[in-house]
Structure formats: C-alpha cells, structure tokens
N, C-alpha and C positions, 0 to 999 in steps of 0.2 A: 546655671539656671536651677532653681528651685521649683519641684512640682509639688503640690500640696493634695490631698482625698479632701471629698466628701467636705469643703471647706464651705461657712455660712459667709453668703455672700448679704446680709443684711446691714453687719457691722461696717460695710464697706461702701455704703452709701450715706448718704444727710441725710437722707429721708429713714431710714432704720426699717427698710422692707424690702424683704427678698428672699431666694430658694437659698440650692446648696448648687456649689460649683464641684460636681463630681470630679473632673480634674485642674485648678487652679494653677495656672503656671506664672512661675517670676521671672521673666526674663533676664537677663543684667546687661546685657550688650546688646549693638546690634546684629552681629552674627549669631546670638541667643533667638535673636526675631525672625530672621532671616529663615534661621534652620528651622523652628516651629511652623512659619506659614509653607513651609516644603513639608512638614511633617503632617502637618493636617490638610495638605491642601485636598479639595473634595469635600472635608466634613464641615458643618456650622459650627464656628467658634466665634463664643465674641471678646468683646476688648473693654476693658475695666479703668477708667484715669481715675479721676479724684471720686467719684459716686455723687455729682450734685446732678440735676437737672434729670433724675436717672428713677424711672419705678419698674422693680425686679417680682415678676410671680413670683407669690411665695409658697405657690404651690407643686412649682417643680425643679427638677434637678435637670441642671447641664452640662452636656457631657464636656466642654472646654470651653476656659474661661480664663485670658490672658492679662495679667497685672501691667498698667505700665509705671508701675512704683517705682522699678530701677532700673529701666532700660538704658538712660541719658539723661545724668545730674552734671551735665558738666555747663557750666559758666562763662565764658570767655568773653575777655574784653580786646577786640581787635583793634581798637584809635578810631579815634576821631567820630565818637558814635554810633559804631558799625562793633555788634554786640552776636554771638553766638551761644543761644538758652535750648540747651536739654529738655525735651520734652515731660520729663519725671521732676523738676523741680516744681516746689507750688510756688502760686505768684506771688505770694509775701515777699521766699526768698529771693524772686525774680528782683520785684522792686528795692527791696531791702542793696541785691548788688549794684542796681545801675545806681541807683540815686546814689550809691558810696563812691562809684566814679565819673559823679558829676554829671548824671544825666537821666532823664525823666520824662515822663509825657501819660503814663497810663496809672497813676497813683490810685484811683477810684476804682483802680481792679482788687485794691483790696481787701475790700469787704467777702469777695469771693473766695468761696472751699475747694479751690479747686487747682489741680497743677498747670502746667503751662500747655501740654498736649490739648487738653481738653477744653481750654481756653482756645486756641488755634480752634481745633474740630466745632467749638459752637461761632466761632468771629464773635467770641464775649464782647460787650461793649458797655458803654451806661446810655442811658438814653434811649428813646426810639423814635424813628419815624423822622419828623424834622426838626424833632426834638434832639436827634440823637447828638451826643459831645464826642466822641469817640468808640471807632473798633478797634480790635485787633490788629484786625489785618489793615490797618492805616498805616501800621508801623512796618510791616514784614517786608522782607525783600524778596526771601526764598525759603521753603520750605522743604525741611529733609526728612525723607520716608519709606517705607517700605513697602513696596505694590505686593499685593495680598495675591497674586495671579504667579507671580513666580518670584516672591519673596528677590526683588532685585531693589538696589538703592535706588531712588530718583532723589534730583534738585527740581523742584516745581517753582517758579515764579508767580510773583502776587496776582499776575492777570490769567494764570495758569488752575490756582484756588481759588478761584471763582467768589470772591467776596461779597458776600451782600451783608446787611444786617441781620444777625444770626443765621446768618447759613453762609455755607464753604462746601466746594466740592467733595469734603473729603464727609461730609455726611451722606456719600454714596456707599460707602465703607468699604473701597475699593483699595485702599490704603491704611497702611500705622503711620502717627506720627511719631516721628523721631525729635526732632527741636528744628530750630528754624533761624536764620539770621536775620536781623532788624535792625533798624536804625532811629536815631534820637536825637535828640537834640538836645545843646547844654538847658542844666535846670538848677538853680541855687538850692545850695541843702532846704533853706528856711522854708521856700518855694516848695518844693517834695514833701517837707514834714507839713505846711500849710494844707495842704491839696491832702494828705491823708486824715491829718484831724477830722475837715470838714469833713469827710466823708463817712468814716465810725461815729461823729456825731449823727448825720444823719441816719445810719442806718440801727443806731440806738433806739430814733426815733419815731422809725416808719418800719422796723420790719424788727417780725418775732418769729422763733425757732422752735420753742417747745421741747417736744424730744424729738423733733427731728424735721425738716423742710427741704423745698427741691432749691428754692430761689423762685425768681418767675417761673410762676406754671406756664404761662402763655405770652409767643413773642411778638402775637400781634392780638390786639381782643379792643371792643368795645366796651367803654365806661359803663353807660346805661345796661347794657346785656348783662355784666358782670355786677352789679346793681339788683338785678333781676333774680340773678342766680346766689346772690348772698339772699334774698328775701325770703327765696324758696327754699333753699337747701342749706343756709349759716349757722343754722342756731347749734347749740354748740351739741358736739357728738363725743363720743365717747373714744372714736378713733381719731376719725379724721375732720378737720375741719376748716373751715373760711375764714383768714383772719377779718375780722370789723373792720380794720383801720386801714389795709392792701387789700384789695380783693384778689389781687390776680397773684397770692398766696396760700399756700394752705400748709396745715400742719398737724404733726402728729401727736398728737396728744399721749401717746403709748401702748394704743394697742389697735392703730393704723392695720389694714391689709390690702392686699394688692387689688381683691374685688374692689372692696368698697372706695379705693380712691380713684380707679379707674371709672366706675363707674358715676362717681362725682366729677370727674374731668367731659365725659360724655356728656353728663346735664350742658355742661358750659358749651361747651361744641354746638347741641343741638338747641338750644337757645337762641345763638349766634346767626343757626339756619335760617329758624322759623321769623326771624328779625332784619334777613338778610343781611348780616352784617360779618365780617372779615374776620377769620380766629384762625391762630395758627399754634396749636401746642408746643412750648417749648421741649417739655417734659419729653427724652426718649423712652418709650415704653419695651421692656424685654418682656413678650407673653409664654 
C-alpha cells in the first residue's frame, strides 16, 4: 500500500475542483482495505473511484482519503457468461474484455469516466425513468466488499444492493466495493462494436466537457425547471456554467470553484421546490 501527504485531490476528479487529501492512501489488495478500515475505524475517511459525479471543497484539507485505483483489476472469465470484474478497472476495459469473449449487454457505459466500483456505487445506467434502457445492477449477481464496521468480506446479492435507478445500498457508505460477479449474455463482435459507435456518436453530440464535467448533475430533475434555471443563471460565466444544448450539465470552464457550483446546483434544487417538482442531485458533494 501506498500513502501519499498533502496530495491535490482536484486532478482526481472530471470536474478539476477540490482540496488536499492530507493522507492519500493506495490500497492494492484486499487485505490493504481491510487493514485500513481497522486502522481508521472511528475516524471520517472517505473513498476516491474514478472522480465523475463528485464536487470536492476546495477549501479544505482531509485528513484520509482512500484510492480505489488498485485495489481489484482482476478480470476473470468464469463460462458460460458468468464473469468476475475488480472494482478498480474502468469500464472501457471492462467492455473492451467481455465483448473479447463474446459477450455484452452494457456497451453504452462507455462513454462514462469512470471505473467499475463506482459504476456499481451509482447503479450507472443510460436512460431514466421509463425511459431508462439499462442499469448496472441488471447484470450483477453478487457483489464483493468490505463492511467499513469491522473491515470483514461480505458476498451481498442483487436484492441485497438494494437496486434502484441510481441508487444502491451501498450509497450508505457502509461498505468498499471490491468487484462483483455478473452475468451476460452472448453478443456478436459487430453487435458490441455497433452499440458503441452509436453511442460516442451521440455523446459527441449532446454532451460537452470543457475543462472539466460531473456527467448528469441531476438523476432525477424537471425539463421546464431546468429551462428556468438555464434562463436565469446560463449565460456564460467565467467559471462555471450551464450547457445550452444539456441542461442537466455543467461545466468548467477553468477556473470552476466549489462555492460557486454548489451554489449553482442549490438555484436548481430550490427552483424545483418552488415549482413543486422532483430533483434529485446526482452529483456527490464532499463539504
């Protein structure tokens, strides 16, 4: 395991905003996990996957702050469908392996920044509502992790993670995820590589980065509200801002801070109130 000082945790997010993690730690195993949630058990530490969906004060320093960059890259292809992914790989190379052994179903994750833990922890999907085409956790069987109470392994089952769209038990933060075993079903290469095209076409199309983006700010939000809240607060800023063409995106333009997008995220919220209407922030905020 690697501990790292006084490391900026900015560069370690999409959005490019955040403090300093006074102690940074890299796990590599799971006995690296294990022995840390016994090491700090008592103290607030929090837990780092890829940095999408994530706004970090940038005004302060935390005292621990857990990588899951190398806890669990391992791969396995058990037959017949039935696949066992580390929760430290990102989901390219996730797809990149099944589709190599003939098998597929979540190609559209790949537009996402993000690794497969964190994917799990949000039940990433495309879609919402009754719109939505697929979660995560459509595919999982069981999920392997580390209860954060006394650093022990558990095997949790899909009705056990509490599935919904964008959300999972495990945003109790009661648990690390470690990876998970899932199941597939066969998919023709052409089919794989078809379903990804369209999908970097569209996001060529409808979504922009800047120097830096959460993805959806929000996992549940009204058109008109969000309509409302581009009118009032879009025009363009200097930090942070409303895309024109997504509303329920924002981006940083390069000199984003954690005030000012928090409190742009509140306009949207309190809009939503005064409108009576449903918002739910995707966005986890560290304050």
């Amino acid at each position: 395991m690697r501990i790292l000082k006084d490391e900026s945790l900015a560069p370690k997010t999409t959005f490019k905003v955040g403090g300093i993690a006074t102690n940074y730690y890299i796990p590599e195993s799971t006995e690296d996990v294990r022995r840390l949630t016994k090491e700090l058990h008592g103290e607030e530490y929090y837990i780092l996957s890829g940095g999408s969906n994530l706004l970090i004060n940038d005004k302060k320093h935390f005292k621990h702050v857990i990588s899951c960059a190398a806890m669990d890259h391992d791969l396995v292809d058990n037959g017949d469908g039935h696949f066992y992914i580390g929760a430290s790989n990102r989901i390219q190379d996730v797809i990149t392996f099944v589709n190599g052994c003939g098998y597929g179903g979540f190609e559209e994750l790949v537009s996402l920044p993000a690794m497969f833990g964190g994917i799990i922890y949000m039940n990433a999907g495309i879609g919402g509502g009754k719109n939505a085409l697929f979660c995560i956790g459509d595919f999982i069987d069981h999920v392997r992790c580390v209860r954060r109470s006394d650093g022990e392994v558990v095997w949790m089952d899909r009705k056990e993670c509490r599935f919904a769209p964008r959300s999972s038990v495990f945003q109790d933060n009661r648990f690390i995820i470690m990876g998970a075993d899932i199941t597939l079903q066969p998919q023709e290469k052409e089919v794989s590589e078809e379903r990804i095209r369209k999908r970097k076409e569209h996001c060529r199309q409808t979504q922009k980065w800047g120097k830096g983006c959460f993805g959806s700010c929000f996992s549940r939000c009204d058109g008109r509200a969000l309509s409302i809240w581009y009118k009032l607060f879009g025009r363009k800023r200097r930090g942070v801002m409303i895309d024109s063409n997504n509303k329920n995106w924002l981006i940083n333009n390069g000199n984003a801070t954690f005030a000012e997008t928090e409190k742009l995220i509140e306009k949207a919220v309190l809009i939503h109130r005064v409108l009576r209407k449903d918002i739910e922030t995707e966005v986890v905020i560290w304050k």
